[in-house]
DOPA-336769 format. One record per residue (C-alpha): x, y, z; residue number from 1. Coordinates in Angstrom, 2 decimals, always signed. Each point is the difference from the previous one (the first is absolute). Layout:
residues N
[mitor [X; Y; Z]; NUM]
...
end
This chain:
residues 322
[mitor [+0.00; +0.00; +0.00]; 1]
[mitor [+2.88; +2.63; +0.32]; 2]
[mitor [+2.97; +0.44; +2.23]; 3]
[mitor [-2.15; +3.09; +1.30]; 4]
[mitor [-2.54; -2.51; +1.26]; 5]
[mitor [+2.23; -2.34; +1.62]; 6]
[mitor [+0.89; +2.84; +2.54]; 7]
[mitor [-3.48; +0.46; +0.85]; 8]
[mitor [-0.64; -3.43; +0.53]; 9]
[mitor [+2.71; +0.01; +2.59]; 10]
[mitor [-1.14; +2.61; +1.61]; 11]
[mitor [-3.39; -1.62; +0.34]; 12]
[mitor [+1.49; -3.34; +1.18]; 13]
[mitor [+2.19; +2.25; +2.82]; 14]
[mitor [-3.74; +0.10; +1.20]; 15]
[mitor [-0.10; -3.04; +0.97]; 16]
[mitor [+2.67; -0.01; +3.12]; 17]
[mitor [-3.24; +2.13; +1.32]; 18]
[mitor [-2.89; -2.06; -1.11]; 19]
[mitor [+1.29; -3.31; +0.26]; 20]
[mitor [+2.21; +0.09; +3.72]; 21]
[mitor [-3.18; +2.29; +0.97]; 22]
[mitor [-2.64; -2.65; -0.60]; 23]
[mitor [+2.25; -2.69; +2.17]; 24]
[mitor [+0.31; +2.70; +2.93]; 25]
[mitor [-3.92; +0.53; -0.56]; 26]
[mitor [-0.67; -3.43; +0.38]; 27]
[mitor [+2.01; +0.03; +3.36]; 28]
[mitor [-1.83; +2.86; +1.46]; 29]
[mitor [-3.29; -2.12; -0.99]; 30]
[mitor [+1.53; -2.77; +1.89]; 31]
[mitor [+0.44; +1.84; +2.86]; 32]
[mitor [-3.50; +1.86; +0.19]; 33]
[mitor [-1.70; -3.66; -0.39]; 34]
[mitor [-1.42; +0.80; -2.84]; 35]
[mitor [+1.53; -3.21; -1.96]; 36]
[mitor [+0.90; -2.77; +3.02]; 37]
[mitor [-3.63; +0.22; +0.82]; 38]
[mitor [-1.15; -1.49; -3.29]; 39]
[mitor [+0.88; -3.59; -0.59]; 40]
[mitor [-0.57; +0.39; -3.19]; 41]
[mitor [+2.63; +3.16; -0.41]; 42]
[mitor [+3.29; -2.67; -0.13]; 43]
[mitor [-1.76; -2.07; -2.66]; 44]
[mitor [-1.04; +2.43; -2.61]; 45]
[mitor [+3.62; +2.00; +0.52]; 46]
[mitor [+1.69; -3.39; -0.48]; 47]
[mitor [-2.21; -1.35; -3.15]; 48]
[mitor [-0.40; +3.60; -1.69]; 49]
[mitor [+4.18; +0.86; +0.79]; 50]
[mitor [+1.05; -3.51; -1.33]; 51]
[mitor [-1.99; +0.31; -3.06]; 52]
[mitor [+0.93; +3.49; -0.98]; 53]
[mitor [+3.74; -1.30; +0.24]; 54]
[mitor [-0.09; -2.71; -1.85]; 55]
[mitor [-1.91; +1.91; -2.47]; 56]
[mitor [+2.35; +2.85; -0.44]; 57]
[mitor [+3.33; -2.32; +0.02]; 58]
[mitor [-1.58; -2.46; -2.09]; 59]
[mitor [-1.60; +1.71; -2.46]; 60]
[mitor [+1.05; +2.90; +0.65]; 61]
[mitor [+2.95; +1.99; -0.53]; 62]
[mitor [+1.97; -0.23; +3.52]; 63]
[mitor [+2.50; -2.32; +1.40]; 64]
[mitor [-0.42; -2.59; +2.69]; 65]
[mitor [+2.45; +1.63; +1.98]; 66]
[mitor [-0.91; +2.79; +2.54]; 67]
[mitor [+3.71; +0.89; +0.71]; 68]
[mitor [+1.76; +2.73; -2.08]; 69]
[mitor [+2.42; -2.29; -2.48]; 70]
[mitor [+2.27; +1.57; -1.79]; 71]
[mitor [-0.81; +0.33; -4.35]; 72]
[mitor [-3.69; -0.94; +1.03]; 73]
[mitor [-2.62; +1.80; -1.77]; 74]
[mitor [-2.72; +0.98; +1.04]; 75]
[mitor [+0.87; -0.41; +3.76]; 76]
[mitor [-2.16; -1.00; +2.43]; 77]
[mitor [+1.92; +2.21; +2.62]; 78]
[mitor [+0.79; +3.92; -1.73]; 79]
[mitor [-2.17; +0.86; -0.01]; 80]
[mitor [-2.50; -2.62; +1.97]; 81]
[mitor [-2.24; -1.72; -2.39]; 82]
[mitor [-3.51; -1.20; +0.01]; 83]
[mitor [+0.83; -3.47; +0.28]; 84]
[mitor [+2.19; +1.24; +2.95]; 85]
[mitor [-3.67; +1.25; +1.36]; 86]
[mitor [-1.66; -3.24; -0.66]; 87]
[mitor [+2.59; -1.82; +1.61]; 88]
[mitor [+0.02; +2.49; +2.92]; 89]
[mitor [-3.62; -0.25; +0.23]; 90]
[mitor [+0.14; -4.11; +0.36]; 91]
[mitor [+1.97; -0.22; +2.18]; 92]
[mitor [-1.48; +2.61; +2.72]; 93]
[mitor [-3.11; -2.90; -0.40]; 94]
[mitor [+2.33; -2.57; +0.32]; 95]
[mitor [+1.00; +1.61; +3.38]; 96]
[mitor [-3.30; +0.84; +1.03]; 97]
[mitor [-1.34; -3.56; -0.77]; 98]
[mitor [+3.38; -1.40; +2.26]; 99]
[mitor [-0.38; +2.47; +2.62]; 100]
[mitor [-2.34; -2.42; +2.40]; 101]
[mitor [+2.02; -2.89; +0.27]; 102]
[mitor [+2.90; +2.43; +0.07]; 103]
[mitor [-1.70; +1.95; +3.16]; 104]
[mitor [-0.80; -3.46; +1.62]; 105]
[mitor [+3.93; -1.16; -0.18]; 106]
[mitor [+1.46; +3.24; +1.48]; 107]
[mitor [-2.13; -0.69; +2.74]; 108]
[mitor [+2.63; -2.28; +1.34]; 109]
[mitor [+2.19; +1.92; +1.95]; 110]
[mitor [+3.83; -1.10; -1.30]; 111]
[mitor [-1.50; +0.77; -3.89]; 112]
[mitor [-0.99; +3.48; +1.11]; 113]
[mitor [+3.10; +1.03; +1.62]; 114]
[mitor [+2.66; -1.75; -2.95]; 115]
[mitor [-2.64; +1.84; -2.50]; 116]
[mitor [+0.54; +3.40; +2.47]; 117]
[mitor [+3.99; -0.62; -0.39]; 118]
[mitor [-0.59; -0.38; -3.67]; 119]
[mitor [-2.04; +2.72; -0.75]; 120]
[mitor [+2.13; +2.61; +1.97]; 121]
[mitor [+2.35; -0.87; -3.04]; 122]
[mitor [-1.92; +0.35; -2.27]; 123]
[mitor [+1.48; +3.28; -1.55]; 124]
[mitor [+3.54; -1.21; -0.02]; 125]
[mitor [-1.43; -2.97; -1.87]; 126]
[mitor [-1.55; +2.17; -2.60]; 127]
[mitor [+2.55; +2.76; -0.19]; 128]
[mitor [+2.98; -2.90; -0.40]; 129]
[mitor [-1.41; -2.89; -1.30]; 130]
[mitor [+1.88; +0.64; -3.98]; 131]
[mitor [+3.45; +0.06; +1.94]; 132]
[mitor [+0.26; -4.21; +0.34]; 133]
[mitor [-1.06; +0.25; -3.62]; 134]
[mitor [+2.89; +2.25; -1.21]; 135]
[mitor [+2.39; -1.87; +2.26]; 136]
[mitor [-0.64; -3.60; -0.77]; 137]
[mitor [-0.46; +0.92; -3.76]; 138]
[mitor [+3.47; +1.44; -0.01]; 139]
[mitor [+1.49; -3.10; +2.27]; 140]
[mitor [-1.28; -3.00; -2.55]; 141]
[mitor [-1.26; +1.77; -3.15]; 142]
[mitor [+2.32; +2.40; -1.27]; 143]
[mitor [+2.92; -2.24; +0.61]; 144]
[mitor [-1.92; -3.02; -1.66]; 145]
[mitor [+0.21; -2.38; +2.84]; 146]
[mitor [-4.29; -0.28; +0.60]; 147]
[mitor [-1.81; -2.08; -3.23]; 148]
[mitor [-2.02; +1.71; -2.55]; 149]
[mitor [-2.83; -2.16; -1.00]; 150]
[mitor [-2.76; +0.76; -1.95]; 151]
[mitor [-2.55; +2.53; +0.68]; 152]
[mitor [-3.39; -2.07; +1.44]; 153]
[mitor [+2.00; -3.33; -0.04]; 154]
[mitor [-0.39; -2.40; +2.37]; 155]
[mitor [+4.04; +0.13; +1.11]; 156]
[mitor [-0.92; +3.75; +0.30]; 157]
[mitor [-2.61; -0.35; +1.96]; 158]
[mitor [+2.59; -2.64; +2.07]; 159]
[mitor [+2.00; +2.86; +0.64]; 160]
[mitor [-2.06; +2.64; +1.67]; 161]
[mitor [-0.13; -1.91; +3.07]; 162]
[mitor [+3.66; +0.29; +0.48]; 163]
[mitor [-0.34; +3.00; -1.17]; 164]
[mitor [-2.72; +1.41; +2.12]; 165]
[mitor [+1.97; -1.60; +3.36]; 166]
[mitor [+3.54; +1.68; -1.23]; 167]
[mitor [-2.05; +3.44; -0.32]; 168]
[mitor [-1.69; -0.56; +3.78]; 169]
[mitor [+3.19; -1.05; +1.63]; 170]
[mitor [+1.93; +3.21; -1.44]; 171]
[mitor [-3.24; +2.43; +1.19]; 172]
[mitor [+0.24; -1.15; +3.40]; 173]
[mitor [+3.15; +0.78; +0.02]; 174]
[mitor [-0.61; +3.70; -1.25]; 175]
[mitor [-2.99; +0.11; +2.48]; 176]
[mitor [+2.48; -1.12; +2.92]; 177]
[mitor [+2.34; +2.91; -0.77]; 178]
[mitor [-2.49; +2.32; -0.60]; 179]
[mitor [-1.43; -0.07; +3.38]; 180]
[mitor [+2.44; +2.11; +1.78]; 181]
[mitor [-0.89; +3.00; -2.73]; 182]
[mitor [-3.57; -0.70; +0.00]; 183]
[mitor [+0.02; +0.56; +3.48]; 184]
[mitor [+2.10; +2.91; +0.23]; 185]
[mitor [-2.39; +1.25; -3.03]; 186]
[mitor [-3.25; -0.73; +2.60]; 187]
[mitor [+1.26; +1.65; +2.63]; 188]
[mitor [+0.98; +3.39; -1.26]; 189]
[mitor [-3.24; -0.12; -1.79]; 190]
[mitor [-1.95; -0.12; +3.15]; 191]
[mitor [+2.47; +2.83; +1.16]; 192]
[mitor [-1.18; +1.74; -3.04]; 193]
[mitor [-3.65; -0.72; -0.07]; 194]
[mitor [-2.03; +3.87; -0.45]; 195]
[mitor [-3.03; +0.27; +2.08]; 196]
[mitor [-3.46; -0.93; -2.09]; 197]
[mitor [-1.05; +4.33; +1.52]; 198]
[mitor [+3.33; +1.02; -2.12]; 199]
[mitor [-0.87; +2.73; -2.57]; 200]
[mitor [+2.39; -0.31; -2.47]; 201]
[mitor [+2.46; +2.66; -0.16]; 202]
[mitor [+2.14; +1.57; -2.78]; 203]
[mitor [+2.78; -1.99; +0.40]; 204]
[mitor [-2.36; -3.17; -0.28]; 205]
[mitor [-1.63; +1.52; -3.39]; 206]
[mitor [+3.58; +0.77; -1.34]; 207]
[mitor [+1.02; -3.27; +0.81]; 208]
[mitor [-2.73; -1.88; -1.80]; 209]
[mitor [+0.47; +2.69; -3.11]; 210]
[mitor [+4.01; -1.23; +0.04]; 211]
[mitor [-0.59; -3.98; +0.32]; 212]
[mitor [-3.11; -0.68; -1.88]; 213]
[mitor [+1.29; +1.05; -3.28]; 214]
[mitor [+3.32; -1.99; +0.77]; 215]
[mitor [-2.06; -3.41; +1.18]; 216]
[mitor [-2.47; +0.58; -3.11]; 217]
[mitor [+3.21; +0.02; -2.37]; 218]
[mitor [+1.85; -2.88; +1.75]; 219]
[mitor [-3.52; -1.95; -0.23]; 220]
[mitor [-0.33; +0.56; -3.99]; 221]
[mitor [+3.92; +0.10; -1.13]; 222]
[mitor [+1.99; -2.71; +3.18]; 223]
[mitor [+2.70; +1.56; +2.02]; 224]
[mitor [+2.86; +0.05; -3.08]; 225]
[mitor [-2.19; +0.65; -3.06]; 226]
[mitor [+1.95; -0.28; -3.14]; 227]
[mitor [+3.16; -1.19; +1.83]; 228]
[mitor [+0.10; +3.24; +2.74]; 229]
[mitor [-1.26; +1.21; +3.47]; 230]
[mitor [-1.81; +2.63; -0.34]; 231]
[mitor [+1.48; +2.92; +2.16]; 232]
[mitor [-2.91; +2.37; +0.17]; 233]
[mitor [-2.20; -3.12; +0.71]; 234]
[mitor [+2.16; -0.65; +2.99]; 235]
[mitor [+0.33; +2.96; +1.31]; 236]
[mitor [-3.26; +1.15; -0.22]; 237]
[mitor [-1.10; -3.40; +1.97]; 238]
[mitor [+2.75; +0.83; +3.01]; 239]
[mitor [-1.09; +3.39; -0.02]; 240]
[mitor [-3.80; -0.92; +0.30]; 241]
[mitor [+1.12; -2.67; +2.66]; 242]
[mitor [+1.83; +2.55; +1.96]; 243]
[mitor [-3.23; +2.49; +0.08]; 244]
[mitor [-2.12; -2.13; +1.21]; 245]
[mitor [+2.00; -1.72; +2.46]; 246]
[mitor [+1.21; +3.92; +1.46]; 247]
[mitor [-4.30; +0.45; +0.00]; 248]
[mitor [+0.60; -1.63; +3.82]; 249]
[mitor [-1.15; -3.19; +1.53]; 250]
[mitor [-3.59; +0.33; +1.73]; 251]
[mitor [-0.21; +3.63; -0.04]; 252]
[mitor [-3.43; +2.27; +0.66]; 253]
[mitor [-0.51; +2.87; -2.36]; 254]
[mitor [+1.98; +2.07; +3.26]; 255]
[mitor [+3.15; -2.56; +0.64]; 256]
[mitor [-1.71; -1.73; +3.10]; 257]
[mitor [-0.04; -3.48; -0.04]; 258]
[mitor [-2.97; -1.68; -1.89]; 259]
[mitor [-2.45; -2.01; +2.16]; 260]
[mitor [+1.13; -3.72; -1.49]; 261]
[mitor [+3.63; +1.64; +0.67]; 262]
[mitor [-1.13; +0.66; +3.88]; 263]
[mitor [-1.46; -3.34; +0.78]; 264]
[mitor [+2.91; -1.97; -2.20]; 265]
[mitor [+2.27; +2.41; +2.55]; 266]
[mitor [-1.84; -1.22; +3.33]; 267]
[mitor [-0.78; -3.67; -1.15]; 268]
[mitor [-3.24; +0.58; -0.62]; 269]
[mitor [+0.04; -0.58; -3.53]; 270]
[mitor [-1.66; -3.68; -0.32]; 271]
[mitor [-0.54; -2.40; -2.92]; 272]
[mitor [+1.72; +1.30; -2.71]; 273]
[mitor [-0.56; -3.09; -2.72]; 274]
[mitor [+3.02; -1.23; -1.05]; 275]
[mitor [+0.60; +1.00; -3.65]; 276]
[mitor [-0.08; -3.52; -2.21]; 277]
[mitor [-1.62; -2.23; +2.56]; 278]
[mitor [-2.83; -0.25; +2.36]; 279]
[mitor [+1.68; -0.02; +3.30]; 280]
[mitor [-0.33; +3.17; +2.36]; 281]
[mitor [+3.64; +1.34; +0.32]; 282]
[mitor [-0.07; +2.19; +3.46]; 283]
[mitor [+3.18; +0.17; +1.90]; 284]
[mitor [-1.08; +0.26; +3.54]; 285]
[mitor [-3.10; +1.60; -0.32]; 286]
[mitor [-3.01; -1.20; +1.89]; 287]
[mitor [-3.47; +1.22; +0.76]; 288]
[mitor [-1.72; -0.84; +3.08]; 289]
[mitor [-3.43; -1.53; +0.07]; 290]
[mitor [-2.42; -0.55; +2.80]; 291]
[mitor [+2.49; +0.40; +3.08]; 292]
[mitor [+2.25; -3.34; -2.24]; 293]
[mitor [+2.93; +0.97; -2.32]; 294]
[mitor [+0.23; -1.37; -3.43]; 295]
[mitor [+3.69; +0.38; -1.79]; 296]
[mitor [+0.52; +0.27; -3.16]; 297]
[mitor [+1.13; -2.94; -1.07]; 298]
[mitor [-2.88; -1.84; +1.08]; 299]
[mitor [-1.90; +2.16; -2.56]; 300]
[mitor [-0.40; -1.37; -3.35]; 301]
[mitor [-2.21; +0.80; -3.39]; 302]
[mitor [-2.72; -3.39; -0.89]; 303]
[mitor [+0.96; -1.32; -3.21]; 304]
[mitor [-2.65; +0.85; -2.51]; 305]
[mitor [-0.59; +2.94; -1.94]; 306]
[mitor [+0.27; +2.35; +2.33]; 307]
[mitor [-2.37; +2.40; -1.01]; 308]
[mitor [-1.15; +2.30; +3.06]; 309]
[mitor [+1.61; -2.00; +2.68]; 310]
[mitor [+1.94; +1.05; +2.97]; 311]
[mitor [+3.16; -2.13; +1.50]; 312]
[mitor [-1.40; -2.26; +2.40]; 313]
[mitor [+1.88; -0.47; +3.00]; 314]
[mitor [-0.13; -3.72; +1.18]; 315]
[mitor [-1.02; -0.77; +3.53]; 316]
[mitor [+2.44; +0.03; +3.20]; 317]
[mitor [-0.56; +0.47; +3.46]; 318]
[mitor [-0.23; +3.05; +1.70]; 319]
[mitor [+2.85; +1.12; +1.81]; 320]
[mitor [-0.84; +2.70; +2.73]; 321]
[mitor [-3.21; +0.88; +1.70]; 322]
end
């Protein structure tokens, strides 16, 4: 139709890292106002009308089977995300809601909840490292020629992703392991740095976001070395954004007193903060006293489920005082 077109068309399909990520998060705030758990029949028809849209649109359609960006694949299911990246999302959110009973049922058992707690309070390191085992193990066995090559979809290929997938695990536990030190340090000084919820934001907050958003929007569309370079302004323009907002200060009120979640953090009477990827209530020494008996902290924990409107429930001990 025209090279002229071809721009427009991309500027359309930019569109859909909006529409397409935007329907997935709507479907999650569904989820959590009830408005699709309640209906049995919600799982099924996102499962059978996903699945069929898929298969439609890889196999008659025009897009791949693979929902990873590959290199010298066109169209891609990934950049921008596709429609069958939408059906697929779809499916698979009624996949989840279809599994969620039987899931909500097993992490009643007290030793699943807390290893799926431990889990899920890595669950960010997972995501934000999980391409590094990849990288390395690629560059250990297949650039040097020493890990077989068999045919895409064969059965000795399909042999080989078990040692495959076991080599990748065994290196990301390792990254996980000596991660942990950072990801702590990285916790703490955010909870140092935590504004209060009453903070107005001030100018250094605005200038901060005005400096960083236009670097992370560039590093999101071009990578950090586009074309073979860093991009200086890119970087500087994210430290310089970083630096704003940090200087903004840490649980502030519009006149430099201390916020009120800063005050009762302060005292110890900040308690059950939700730990941030799993379900258990992280308080350090905090604890609330209830009907003349104490309850601590860690006696507190969040009921597996979906967690929709429900307090912490602190489990029963015996009163200690009069």
């Amino acid at each position: 139709m025209g090279a002229g077109s071809l721009s427009v068309a991309d500027a359309f399909g930019s569109l859909n890292y909006v529409l397409v990520w935007g329907v997935v998060y709507q479907l999650g705030f569904c989820w959590r106002d009830r408005l699709l758990g309640g209906r049995p029949w919600a799982g099924g028809a996102l499962v059978l009308g996903g699945g069929a849209a898929f298969a439609a649109l890889v196999g008659a359609g025009p897009f791949p089977v693979s929902l990873i960006l590959v290199t010298g694949q066109d169209p891609s299911n990934t950049n921008p995300p596709s429609a069958a990246m939408l059906a697929w999302s779809v499916g698979q959110v009624g996949l989840a809601l279809l599994a969620a009973p039987a899931v909500r049922r097993w992490l009643e058992r007290e030793r699943v909840w807390r290893g799926v707690g431990r889990l899920g309070s890595l669950s960010m390191t997972l995501y934000l490292w999980h391409m590094l085992p990849v990288l390395v193990v690629a560059a250990a066995f297949y650039l040097p020629g020493l890990a077989p090559r068999p045919a895409f979809g064969s059965a000795a290929w399909w042999a080989w992703r078990v040692p495959w997938v076991l080599v990748l695990g065994a290196v990301l536990a390792g990254v996980v392991r000596a991660l942990m030190p950072l990801e702590r340090l990285l916790a703490s000084v955010g909870g140092r740095l935590r504004p209060d919820a009453r903070l107005r934001p001030g100018l250094r907050v605005w200038a901060g976001l005005a400096a960083a958003v236009p670097s992370l929007a560039y590093f999101a569309g071009h990578g950090f070395a586009h074309g073979g370079r860093l991009s200086l302004p890119a970087v500087l323009g994210l430290a310089m954004g970083t630096a704003l907002v940090v200087a903004s200060g840490p649980g502030r009120g519009p006149g430099g007193e201390q916020g009120p979640d800063t005050a009762r953090a302060a005292d110890g009477r900040d308690c059950g903060r939700a730990a941030p990827g799993g379900g258990a209530v992280a308080v350090a020494g905090a604890r609330d006293e209830v009907g003349g008996g104490v309850v601590t902290a860690s006696d507190a924990r969040v009921q597996p489920g979906d967690g929709a409107g429900r307090q912490p429930r602190p489990a029963r001990s015996p009163a200690k005082g009069p």
